[in-house]
DSSP file (Angstrom, degrees, kcal/mol; ACC not computed):
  #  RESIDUE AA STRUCTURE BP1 BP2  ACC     N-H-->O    O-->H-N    N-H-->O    O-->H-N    TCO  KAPPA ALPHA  PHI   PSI    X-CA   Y-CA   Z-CA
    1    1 A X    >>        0   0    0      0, 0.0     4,-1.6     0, 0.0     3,-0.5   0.000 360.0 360.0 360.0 -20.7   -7.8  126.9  -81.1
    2    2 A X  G >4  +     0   0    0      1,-0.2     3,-2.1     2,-0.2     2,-0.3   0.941 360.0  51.4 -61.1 -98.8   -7.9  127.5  -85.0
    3    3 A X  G 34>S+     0   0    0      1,-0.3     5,-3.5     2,-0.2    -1,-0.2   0.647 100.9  59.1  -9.4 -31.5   -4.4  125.8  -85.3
    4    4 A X  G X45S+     0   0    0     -3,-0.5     3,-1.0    -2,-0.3    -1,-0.3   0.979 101.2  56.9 -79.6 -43.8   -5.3  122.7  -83.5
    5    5 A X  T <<5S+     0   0    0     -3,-2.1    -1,-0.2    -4,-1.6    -2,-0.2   0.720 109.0  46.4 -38.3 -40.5   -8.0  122.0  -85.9
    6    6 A X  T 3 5S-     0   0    0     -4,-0.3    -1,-0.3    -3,-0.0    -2,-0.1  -0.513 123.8 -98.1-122.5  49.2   -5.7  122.0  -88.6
    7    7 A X  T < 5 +     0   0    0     -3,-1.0    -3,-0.2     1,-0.0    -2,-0.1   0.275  68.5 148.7  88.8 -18.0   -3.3  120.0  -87.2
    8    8 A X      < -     0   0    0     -5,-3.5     2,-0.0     1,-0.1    -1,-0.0  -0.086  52.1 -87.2 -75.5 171.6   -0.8  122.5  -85.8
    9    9 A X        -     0   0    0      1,-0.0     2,-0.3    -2,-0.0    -1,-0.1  -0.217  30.3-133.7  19.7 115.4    1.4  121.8  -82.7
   10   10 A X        -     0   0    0     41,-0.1    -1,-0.0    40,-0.1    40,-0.0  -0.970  21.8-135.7-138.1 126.0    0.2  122.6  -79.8
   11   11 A X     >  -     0   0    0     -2,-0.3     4,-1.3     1,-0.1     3,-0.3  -0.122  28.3-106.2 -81.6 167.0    3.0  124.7  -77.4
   12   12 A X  H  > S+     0   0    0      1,-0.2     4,-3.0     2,-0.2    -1,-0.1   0.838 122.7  48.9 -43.8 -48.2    3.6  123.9  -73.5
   13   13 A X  H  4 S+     0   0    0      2,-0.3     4,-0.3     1,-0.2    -1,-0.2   0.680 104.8  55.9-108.0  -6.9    1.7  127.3  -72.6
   14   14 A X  H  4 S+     0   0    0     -3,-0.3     3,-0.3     2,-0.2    -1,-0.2   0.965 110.0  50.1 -48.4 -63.6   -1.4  126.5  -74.9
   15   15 A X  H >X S+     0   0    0     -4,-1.3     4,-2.0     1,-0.2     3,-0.9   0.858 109.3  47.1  -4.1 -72.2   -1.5  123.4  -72.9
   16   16 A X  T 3< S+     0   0    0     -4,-3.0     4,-0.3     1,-0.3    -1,-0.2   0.614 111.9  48.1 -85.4  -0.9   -1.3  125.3  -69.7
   17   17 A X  T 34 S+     0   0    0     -4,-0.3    -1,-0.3    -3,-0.3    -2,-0.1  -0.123 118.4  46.7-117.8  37.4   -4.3  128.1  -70.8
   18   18 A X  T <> S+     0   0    0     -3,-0.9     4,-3.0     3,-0.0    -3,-0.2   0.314 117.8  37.9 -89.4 -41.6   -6.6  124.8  -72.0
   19   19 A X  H  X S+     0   0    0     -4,-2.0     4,-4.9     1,-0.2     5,-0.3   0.934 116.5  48.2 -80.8 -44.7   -6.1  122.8  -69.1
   20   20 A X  H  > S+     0   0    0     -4,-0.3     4,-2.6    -5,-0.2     3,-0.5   0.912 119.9  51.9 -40.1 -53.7   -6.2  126.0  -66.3
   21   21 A X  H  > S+     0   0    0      1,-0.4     4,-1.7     2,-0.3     5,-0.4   0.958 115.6  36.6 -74.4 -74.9   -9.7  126.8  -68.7
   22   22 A X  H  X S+     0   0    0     -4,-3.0     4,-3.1     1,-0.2     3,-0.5   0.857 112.2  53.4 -56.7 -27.0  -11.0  123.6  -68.4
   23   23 A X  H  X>S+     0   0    0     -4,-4.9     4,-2.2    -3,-0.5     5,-0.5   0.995 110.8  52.0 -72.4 -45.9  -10.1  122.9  -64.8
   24   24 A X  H  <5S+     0   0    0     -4,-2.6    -1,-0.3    -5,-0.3     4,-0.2   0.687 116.6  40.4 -57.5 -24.7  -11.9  126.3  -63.9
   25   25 A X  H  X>S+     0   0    0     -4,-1.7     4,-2.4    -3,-0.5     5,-0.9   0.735 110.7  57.2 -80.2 -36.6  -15.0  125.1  -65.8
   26   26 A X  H  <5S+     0   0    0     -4,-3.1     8,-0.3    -5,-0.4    -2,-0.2   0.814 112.5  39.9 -66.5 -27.8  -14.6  121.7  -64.5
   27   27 A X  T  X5S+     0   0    0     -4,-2.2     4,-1.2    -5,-0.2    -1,-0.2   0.712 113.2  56.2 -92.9 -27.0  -14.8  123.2  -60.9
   28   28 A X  T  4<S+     0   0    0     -5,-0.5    -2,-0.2    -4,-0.2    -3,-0.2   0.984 124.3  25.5 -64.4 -62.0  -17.9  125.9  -62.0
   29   29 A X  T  <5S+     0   0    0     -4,-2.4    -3,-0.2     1,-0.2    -1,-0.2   0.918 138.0  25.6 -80.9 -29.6  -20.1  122.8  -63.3
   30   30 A X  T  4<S-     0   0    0     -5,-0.9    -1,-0.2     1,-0.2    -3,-0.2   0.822 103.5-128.4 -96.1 -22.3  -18.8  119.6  -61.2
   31   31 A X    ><  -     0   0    0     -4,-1.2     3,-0.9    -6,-0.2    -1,-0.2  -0.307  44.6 -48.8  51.7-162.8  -17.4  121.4  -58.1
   32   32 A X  T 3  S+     0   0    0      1,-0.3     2,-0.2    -2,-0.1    -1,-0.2   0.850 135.4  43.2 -86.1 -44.5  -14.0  121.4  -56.1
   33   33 A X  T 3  S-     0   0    0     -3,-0.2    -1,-0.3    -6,-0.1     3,-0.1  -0.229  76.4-179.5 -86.5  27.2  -14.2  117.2  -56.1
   34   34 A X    <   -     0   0    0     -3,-0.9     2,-0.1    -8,-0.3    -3,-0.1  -0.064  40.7 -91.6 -40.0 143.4  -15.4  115.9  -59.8
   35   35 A X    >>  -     0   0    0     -5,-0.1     3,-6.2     1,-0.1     4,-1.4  -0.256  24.0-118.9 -44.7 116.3  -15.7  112.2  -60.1
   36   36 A X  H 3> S+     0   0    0      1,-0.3     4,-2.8     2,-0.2     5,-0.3   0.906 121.0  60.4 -53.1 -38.1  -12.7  110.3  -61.3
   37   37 A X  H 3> S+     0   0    0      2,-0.2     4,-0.8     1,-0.2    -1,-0.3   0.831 106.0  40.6 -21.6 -46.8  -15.4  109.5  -64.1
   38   38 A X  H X> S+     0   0    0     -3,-6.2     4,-1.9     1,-0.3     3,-0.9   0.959 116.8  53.6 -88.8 -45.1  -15.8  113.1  -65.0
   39   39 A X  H 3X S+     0   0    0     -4,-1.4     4,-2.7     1,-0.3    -1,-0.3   0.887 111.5  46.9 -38.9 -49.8  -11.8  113.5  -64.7
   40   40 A X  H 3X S+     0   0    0     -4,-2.8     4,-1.2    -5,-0.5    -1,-0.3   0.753 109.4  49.4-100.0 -14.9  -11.3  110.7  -66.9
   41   41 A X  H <X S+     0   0    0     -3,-0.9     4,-3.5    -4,-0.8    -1,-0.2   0.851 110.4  49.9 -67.0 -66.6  -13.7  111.7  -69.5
   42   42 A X  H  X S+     0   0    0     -4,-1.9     4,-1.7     2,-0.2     5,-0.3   0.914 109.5  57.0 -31.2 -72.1  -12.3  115.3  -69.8
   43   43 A X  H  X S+     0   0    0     -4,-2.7     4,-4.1    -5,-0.3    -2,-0.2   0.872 105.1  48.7 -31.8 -56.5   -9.0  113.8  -70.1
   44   44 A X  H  X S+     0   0    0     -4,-1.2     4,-2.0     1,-0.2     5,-0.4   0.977 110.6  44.9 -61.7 -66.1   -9.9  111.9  -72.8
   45   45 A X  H  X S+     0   0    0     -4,-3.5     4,-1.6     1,-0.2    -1,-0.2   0.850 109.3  57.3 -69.1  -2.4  -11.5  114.5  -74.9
   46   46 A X  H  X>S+     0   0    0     -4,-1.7     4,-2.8     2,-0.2     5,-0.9   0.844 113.2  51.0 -67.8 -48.6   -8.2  117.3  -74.1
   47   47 A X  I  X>S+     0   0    0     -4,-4.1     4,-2.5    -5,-0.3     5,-1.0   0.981 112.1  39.3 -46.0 -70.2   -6.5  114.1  -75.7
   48   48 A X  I  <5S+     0   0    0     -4,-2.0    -2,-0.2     1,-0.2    -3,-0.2   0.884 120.8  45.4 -27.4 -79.2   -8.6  113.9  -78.5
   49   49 A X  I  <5S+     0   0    0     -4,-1.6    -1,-0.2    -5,-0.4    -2,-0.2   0.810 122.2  35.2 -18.7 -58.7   -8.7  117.7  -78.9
   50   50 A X  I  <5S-     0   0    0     -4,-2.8    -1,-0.2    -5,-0.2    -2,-0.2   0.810  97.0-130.1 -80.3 -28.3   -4.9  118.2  -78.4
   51   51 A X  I  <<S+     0   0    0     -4,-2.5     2,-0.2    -5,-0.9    -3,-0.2   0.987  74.6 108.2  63.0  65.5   -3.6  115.1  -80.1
   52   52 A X  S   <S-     0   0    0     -5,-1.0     2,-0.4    -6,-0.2    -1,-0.2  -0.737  84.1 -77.9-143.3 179.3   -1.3  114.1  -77.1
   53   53 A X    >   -     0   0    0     -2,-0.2     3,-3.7     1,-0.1    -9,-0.1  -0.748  28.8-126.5-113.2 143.8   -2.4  111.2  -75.0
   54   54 A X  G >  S+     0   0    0     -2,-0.4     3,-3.2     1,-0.3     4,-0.3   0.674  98.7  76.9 -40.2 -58.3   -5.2  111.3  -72.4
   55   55 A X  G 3  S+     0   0    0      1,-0.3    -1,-0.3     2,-0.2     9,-0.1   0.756  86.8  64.0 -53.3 -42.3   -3.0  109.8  -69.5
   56   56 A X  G <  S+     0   0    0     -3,-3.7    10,-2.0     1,-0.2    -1,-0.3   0.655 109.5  38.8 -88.4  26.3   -1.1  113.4  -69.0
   57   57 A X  S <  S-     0   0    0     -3,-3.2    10,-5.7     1,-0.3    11,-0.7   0.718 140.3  -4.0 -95.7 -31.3   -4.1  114.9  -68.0
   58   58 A X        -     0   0    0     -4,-0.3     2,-0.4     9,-0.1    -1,-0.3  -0.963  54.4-173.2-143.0 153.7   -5.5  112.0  -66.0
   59   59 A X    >>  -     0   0    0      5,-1.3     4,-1.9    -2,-0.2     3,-1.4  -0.843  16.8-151.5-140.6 119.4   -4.2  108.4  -65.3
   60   60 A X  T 34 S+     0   0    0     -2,-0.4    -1,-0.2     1,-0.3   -24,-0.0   0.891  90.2  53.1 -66.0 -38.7   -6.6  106.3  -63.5
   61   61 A X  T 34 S+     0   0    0      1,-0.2    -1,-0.3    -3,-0.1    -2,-0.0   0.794 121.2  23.8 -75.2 -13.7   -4.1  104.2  -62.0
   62   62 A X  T <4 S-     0   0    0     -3,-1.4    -1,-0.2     2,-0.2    -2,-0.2   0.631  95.8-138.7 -98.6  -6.1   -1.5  106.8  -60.1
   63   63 A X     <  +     0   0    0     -4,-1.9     2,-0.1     1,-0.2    -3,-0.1   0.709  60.7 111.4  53.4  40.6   -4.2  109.1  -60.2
   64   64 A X        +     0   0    0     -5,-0.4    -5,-1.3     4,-0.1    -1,-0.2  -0.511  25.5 113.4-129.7-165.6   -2.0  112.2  -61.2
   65   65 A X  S >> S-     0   0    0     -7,-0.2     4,-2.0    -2,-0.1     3,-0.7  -0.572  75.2 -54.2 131.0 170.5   -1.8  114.3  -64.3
   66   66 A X  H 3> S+     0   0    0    -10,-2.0     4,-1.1     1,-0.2    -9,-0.2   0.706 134.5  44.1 -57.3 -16.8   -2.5  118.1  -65.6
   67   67 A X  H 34 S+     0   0    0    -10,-5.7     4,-0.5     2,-0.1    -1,-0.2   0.792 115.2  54.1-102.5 -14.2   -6.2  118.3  -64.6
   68   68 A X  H X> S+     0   0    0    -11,-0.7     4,-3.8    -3,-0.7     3,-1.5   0.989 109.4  45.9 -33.7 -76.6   -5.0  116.6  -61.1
   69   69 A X  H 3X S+     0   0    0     -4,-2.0     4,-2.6     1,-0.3    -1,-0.1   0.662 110.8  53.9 -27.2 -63.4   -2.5  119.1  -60.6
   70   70 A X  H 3< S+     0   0    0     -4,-1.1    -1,-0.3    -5,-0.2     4,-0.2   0.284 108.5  46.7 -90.5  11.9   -5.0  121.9  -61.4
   71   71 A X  H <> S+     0   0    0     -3,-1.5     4,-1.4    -4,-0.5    -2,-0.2   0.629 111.9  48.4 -76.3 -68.5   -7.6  120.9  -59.0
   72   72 A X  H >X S+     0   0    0     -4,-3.8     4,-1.8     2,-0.2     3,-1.1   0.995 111.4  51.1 -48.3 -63.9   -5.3  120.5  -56.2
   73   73 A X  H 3X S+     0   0    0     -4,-2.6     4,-1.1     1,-0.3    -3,-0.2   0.941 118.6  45.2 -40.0 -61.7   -3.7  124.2  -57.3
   74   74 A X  H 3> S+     0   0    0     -4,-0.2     4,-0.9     2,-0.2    -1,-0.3   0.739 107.1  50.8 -47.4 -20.7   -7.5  125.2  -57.1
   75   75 A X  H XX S+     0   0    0     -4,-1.4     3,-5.1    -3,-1.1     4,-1.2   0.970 110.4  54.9 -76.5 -80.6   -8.4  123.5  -53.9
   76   76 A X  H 3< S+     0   0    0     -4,-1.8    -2,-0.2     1,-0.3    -3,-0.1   0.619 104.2  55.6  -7.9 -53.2   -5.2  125.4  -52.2
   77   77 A X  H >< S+     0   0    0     -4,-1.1     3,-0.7    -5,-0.3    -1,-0.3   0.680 103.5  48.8 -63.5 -24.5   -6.4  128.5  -53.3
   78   78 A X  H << S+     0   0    0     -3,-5.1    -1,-0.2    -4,-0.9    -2,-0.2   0.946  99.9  68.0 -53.9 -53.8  -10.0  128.1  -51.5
   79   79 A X  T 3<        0   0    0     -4,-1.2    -1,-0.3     1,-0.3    -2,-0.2   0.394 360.0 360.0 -66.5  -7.0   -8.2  127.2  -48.4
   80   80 A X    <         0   0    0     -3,-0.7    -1,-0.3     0, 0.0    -2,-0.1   0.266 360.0 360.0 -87.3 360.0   -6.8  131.2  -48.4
């Protein structure tokens, strides 16, 4: 996380261990269904945070993106 602060890059599998992080917090506090509000919110500050834009984590109008993605993957898992 040191590196993002300062600007650095941030690689495809940093990306995927922030968003898995968050989604797993995002399901601990919100449960399996957060609110495209809370989705869109989250989104926004991983944008902020990451310096990539908000939409590929959520995009309200197709409704898909990395915290989508990693909800649904969670959801699956329950269902085992």
């Amino acid at each position: 996380m040191e590196k993002l602060l300062y600007g650095e890059c941030v690689t495809i599998k940093q990306r995927q261990d922030i968003t898995r992080t968050i989604v797993h917090k995002l399901i601990a506090v919100h449960g399996n269904y957060p609110t495209k509000e809370k989705r869109r919110k989250v989104a926004g500050l991983l944008g902020d945070v990451l310096q990539l834009d908000p939409h590929i984590f959520y995009d309200e109008v197709t409704h898909e993106g990395f915290l989508v993605r990693g909800l649904e993957n969670a959801r699956r898992r329950l269902a085992r």
